[in-house]
C-alpha positions in Angstrom: -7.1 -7.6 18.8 -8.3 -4.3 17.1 -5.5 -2.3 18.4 -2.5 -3.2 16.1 0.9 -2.0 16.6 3.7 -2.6 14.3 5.6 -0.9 11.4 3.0 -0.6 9.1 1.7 1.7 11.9 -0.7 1.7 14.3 -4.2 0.8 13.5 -7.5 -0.3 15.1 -11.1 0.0 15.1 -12.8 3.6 16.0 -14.7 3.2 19.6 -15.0 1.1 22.5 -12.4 0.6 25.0 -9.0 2.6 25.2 -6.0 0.3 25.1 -8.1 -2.2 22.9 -9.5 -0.1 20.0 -8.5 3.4 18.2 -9.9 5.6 20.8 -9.7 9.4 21.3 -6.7 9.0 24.5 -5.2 6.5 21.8 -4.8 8.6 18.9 -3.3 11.6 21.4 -1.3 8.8 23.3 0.7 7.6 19.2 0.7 11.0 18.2 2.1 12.6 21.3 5.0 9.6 21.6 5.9 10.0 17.7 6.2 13.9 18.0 8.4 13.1 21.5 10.2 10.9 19.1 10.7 13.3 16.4 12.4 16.2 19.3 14.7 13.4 20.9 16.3 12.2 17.4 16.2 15.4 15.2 18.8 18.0 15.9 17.0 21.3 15.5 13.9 23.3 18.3 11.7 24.1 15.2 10.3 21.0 13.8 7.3 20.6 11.0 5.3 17.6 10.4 3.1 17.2 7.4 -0.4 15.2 8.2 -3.0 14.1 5.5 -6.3 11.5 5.6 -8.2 9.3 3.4 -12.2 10.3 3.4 -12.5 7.8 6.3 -16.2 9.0 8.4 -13.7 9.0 11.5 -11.1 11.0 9.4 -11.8 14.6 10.5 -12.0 13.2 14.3 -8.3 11.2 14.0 -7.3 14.3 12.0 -8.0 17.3 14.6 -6.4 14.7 17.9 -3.7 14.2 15.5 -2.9 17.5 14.5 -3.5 19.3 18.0 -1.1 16.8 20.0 1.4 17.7 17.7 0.7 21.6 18.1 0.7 20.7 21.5 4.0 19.5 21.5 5.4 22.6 19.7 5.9 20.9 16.3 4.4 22.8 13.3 1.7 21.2 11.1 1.8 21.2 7.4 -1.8 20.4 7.2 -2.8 19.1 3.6 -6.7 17.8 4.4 -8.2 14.8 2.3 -5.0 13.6 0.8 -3.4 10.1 -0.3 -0.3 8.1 1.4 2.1 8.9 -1.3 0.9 12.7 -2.0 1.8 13.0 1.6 5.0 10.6 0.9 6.0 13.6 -1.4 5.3 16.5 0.2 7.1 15.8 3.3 10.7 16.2 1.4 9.2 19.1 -0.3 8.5 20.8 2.5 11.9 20.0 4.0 9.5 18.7 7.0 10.8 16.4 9.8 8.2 13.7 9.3 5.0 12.9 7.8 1.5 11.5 9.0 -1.0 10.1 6.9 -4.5 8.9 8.7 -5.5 6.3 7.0 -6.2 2.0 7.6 -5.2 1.6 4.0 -7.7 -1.3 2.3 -9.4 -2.1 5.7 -12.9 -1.6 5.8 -14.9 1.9 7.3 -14.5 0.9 11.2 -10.7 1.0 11.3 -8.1 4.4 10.9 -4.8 4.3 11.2 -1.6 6.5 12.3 0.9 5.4 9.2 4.1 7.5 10.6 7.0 8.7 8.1 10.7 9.9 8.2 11.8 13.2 6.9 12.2 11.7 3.6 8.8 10.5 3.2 9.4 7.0 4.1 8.1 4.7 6.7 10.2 4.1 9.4 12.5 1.6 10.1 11.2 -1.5 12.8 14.0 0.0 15.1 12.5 3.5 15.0 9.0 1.7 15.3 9.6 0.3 18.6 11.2 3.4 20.2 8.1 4.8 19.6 6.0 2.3 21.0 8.2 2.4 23.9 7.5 5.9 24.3 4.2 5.6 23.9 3.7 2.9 26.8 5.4 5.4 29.3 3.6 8.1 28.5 6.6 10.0 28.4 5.4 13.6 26.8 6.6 16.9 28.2 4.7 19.3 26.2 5.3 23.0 25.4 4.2 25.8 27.2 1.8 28.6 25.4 4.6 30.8 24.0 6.0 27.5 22.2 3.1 25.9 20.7 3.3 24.6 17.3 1.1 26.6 14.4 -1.4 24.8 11.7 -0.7 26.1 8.0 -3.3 24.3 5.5 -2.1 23.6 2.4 -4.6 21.9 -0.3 -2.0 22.3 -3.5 -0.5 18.9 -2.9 -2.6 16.5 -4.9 -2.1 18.6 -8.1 1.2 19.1 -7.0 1.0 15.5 -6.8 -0.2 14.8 -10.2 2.6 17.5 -12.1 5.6 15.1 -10.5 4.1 12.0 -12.1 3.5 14.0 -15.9 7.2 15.0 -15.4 8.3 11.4 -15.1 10.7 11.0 -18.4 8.7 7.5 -18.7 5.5 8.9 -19.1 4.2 10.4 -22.5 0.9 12.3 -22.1 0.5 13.2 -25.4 0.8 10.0 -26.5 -1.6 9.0 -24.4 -4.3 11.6 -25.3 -3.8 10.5 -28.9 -5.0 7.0 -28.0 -8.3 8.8 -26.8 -8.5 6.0 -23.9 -11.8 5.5 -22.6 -11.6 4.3 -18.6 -13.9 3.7 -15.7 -12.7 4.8 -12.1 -13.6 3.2 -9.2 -12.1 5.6 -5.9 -14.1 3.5 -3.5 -15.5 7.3 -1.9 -12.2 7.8 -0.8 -9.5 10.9 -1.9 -8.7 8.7 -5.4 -11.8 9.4 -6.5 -10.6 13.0 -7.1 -6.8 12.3 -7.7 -7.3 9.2 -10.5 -9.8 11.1 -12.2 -7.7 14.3 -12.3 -4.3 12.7 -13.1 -6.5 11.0 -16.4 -8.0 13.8 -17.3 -4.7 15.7 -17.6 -3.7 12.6 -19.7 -6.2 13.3 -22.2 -8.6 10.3 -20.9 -12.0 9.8 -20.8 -13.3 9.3 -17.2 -16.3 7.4 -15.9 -16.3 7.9 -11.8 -17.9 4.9 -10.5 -18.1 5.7 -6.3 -15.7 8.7 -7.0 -17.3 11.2 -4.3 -15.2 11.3 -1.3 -17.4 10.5 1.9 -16.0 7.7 3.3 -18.9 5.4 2.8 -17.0 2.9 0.9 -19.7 0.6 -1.5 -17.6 -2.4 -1.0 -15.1 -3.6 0.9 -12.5 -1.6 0.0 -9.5 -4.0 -0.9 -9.5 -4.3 -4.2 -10.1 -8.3 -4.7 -12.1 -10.0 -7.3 -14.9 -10.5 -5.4 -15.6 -6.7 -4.6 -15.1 -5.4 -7.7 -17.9 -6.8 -9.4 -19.5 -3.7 -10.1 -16.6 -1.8 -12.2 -16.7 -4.9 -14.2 -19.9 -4.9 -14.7 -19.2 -0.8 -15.8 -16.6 -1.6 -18.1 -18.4 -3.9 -20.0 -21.4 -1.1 -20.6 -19.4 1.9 -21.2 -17.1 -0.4 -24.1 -14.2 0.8 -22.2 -10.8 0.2 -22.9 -10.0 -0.9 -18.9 -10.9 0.1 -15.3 -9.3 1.1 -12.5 -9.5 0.7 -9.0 -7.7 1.9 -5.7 -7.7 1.7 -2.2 -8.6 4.1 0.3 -5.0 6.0 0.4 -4.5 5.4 -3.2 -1.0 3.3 -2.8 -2.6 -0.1 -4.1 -3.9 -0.1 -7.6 -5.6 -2.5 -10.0 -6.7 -2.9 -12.8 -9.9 -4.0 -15.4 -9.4 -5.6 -18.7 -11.8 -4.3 -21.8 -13.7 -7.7 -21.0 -14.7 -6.9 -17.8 -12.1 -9.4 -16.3 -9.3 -9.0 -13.3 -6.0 -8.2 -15.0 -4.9 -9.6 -11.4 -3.9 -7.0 -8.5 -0.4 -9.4 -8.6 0.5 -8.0 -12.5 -0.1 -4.4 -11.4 3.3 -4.5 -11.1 4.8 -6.7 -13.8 3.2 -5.2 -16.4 4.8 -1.7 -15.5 7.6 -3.5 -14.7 7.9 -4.5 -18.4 7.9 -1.5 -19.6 10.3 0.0 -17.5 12.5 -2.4 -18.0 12.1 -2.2 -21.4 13.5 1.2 -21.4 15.6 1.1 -18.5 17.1 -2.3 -17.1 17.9 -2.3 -14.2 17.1 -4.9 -10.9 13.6 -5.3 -9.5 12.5 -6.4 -5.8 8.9 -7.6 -4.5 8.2 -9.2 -1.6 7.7 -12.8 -0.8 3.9 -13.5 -1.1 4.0 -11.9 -4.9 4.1 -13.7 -7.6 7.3 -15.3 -9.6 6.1 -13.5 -12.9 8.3 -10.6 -11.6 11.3 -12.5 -11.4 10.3 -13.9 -15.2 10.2 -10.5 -16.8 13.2 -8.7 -14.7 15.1 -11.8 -15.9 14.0 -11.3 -19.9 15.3 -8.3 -19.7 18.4 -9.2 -18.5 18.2 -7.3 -14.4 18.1 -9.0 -11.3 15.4 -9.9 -9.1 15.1 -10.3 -5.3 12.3 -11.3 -2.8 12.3 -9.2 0.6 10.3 -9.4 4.0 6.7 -8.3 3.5 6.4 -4.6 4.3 6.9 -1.7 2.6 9.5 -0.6 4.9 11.3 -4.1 3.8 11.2 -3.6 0.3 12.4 -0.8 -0.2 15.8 -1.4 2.4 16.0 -4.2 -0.4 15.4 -1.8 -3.3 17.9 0.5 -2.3 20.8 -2.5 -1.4 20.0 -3.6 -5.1 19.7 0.1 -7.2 16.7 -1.5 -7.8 14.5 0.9 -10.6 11.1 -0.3 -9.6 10.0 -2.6 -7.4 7.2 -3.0 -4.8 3.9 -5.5 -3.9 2.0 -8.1 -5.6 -1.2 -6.4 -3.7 -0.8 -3.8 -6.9 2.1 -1.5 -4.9 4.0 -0.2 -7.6 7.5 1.6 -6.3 9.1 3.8 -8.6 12.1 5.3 -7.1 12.2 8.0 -10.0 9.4 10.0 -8.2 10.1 8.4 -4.3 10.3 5.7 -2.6 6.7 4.5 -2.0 3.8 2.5 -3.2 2.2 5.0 -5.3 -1.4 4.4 -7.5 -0.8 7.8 -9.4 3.0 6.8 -11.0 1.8 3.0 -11.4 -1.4 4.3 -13.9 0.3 7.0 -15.5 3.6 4.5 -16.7 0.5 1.7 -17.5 -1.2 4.2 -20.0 2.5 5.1 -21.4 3.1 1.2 -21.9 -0.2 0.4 -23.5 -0.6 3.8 -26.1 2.7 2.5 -27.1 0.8 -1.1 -27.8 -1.2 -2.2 -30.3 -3.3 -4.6 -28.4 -6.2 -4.3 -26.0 -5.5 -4.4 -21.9 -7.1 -8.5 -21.9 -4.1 -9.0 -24.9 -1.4 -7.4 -22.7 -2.3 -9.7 -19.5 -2.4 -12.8 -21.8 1.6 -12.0 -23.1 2.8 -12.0 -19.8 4.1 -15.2 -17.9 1.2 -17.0 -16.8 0.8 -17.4 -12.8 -1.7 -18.6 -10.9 -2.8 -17.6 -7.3 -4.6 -18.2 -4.2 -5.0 -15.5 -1.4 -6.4 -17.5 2.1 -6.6 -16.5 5.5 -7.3 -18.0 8.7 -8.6 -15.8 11.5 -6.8 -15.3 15.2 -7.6 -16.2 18.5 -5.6 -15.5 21.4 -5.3 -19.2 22.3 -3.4 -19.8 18.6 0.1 -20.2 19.4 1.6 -18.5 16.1 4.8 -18.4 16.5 4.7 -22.8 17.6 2.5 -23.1 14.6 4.7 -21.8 12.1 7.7 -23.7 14.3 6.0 -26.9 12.8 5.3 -26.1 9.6 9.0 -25.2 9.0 10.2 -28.5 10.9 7.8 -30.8 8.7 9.3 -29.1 5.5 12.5 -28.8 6.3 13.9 -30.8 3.5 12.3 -28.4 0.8 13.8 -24.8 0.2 12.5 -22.9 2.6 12.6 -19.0 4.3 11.6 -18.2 7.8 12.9 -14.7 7.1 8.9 -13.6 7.6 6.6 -16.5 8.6 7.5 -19.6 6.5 7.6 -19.5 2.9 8.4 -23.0 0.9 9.3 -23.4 -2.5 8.2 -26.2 -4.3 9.7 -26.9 -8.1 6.6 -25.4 -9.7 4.7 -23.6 -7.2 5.0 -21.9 -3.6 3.3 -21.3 -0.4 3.7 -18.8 1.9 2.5 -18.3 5.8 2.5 -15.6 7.5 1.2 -13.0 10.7 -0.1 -10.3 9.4 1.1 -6.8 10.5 -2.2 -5.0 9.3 -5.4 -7.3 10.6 -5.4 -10.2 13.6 -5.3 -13.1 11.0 -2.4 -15.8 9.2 -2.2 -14.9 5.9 -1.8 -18.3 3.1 -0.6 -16.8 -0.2 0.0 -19.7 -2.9 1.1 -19.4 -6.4 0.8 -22.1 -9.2 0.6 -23.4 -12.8 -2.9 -23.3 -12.5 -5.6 -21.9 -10.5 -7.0 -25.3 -9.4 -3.5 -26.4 -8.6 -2.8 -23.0 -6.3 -6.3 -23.7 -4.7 -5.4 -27.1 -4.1 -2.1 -26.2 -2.4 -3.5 -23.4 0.1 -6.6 -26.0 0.9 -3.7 -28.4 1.7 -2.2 -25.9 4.0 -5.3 -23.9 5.8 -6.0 -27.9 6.5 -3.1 -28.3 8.0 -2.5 -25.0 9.7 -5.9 -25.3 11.5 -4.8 -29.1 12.6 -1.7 -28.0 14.5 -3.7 -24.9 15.5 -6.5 -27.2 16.8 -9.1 -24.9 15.5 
């Protein structure tokens, strides 16, 4: 199971056999059936497509199949190089582009790429427009153009800066505010494209930058999701250099967490709460996350008098939600900050430029910040997949035995208890069920997803 398709994209591990991995023939195969898709549902014969990549070692391989199938097909390619997922989110509208491809597996480690696929607004696409894909892609059903029609390349390296300007412009953020404060912070781009971005955007902030694995060759020095227990050296960093926090981001920059000046998580899950707070502060308004984030969402958006809702996990989910609700920010407790000022997309750069706002307007540290925000605990589990598990039967059970609590099957099974939660799902990214708890307490959220891989694995018989 290292070919995944769903709508987060398709992903899957670089080599082996085609059909079963990201091979070559499958690259051409997803690129060819989303360009196919692209001419059947978009009412004009010259179409463009803009296509970026992490610093992935298989990125310039994924990025030249990608990029010539499309040409291929007679679709024009805005070519943009080592990029992130929402520079490329932005530029697609800004080149008035049909749809958007960014080459990237996101937070999964150096053997994986990934085709993440994007409307001509710069969002992902719907499930619906998912499938027709995939359906396309199964019957190979290309017709491509002849050589008087085939597409042309046109590189175009401006967008990261270009990027970085649409963030400064934000009415929320203060730069010079900010450069007052003379911040002192570590980075930590994980030798992906943030390590040239997040170091940029600060700088333009008036920051003090110490790159910690900032050079962009794909070799990432850890696994690259940015968990507690990878991130030991930034912490480590923070503490030496007396900085005031550090920063970390995933491989295509949309996830985004933070360091406190003690060398402590401020916790991936309050990413988003904490800019939340502020922008609340000055604009209220509703807020959505999904269903595996924390409650502490719900806690602020509440305080400040909005309204909060829980959607499907996915990006694609939350922001249908967002949009229902004229929500003002919104997004995933993995540190996806939304902020539908700039677009509509989990986006690194707008999440640290609207922190730095909120805290040269404090008068506390980034440890003192964390510590006045509702206190949530939680637990992050996961139980790998065979081929023999029956998913779909085990979560059937776990929803029958707890049918008396509140309960969701909207995506997997999520129950609420009084004072904490559990939530089980598939995950659309890596073959594995996910068990996201949240408590009081961190022994009481450990002791709740024990509880459940137990039981999980018992109806499993694994």
């Amino acid at each position: 199971m290292t070919l995944i398709k769903s709508i987060s994209g398709i992903r899957g591990t670089i080599g082996g056999a085609v059909g079963e991995n990201l091979t070559p023939i499958d690259a051409v195969k997803f690129a060819a059936a989303y360009g196919t898709f692209l001419k059947k549902h978009t009412p004009k014969t010259a179409l463009k497509v803009v296509i970026g990549r992490d610093a992935r070692i298989s990125g310039p391989m994924i990025h030249q199949l990608v990029v010539n199938t499309l040409v291929g097909l007679g679709i024009d390619v805005i070519d943009l190089g080592l990029s992130t997922t929402p520079t490329v989110e932005i530029a697609v509208p800004l080149e008035q582009a049909d749809g958007g491809i960014i080459l990237t597996a996101s937070h999964n480690p150096k053997q994986w790429n990934a085709l993440k696929l994007l409307n001509a607004k710069g969002e992902f696409l719907s499930g619906a427009d998912g499938a027709a894909i995939l359906e396309i892609a199964e019957a190979a059903a290309f017709d491509f153009a002849d050589v008087d029609a085939l597409g042309t390349v046109t590189e175009n390296d401006a967008y990261m800066d270009i990027h970085i300007d649409e963030v400064l412009q934000l009415p929320l953020v203060d730069a010079e505010k900010v450069a007052q404060r003379k911040f002192k912070v570590v980075v930590d781009g994980v030798n992906s494209s943030g390590g040239i971005i997040i170091p940029k955007l600060l700088e333009q902030m008036g920051v003090e930058v110490v790159r910690l694995y900032c050079t962009p060759n794909g070799h990432f020095p850890h696994n690259p999701e940015p968990l507690k227990e990878h991130l030991g050296d930034i912490c480590q960093k923070v503490i030496e250099e007396q900085a005031d926090f550090g920063i970390v981001v995933d491989p295509d920059v949309d996830r985004l967490a933070f360091i406190t000046n003690e060398g402590g998580m401020f916790g991936e899950e309050y990413t988003l709460v904490a800019v939340a707070d502020y922008v609340l502060s000055k604009t209220p308004g509703n807020t959505v996350s999904n269903m595996s984030s924390s409650r502490a969402l719900r806690d602020v958006t509440e305080f400040h008098n909005g309204s909060y809702q829980a959607s499907a996990v996915g990006e694609v989910n939350v922001v249908e939600l967002m949009k229902a609700t004229h929500s003002i920010i919104g997004g995933e407790g993995n540190g996806g900050i939304i902020y539908p000022e700039l677009h509509y997309g989990r986006d690194a750069l707008v999440g640290v430029a609207l922190f730095l706002t909120h805290l040269a307007g404090l008068e506390q540290t980034v440890a003192e910040l964390r510590a006045g925000l509702p206190a949530y605990f939680m637990s992050k589990n996961k139980i790998e997949l065979t081929p023999q598990i029956d998913v779909d039967g085990v979560m059937a059970e776990i929803a029958k035995r707890y049918a008396n609590e509140p309960l969701s099957t909207i995506d997997g099974v999520k129950i609420d208890f009084p004072t904490e939660w559990v939530h089980l799902r598939k995950s659309n990214t890596e073959p594995i069920i996910r068990i996201y708890t949240e408590a009081p307490t961190q022994a009481a959220a450990d002791a709740l997803a024990s509880r459940f891989v137990s039981e999980l694995k018992s109806i499993a018989g694994v």
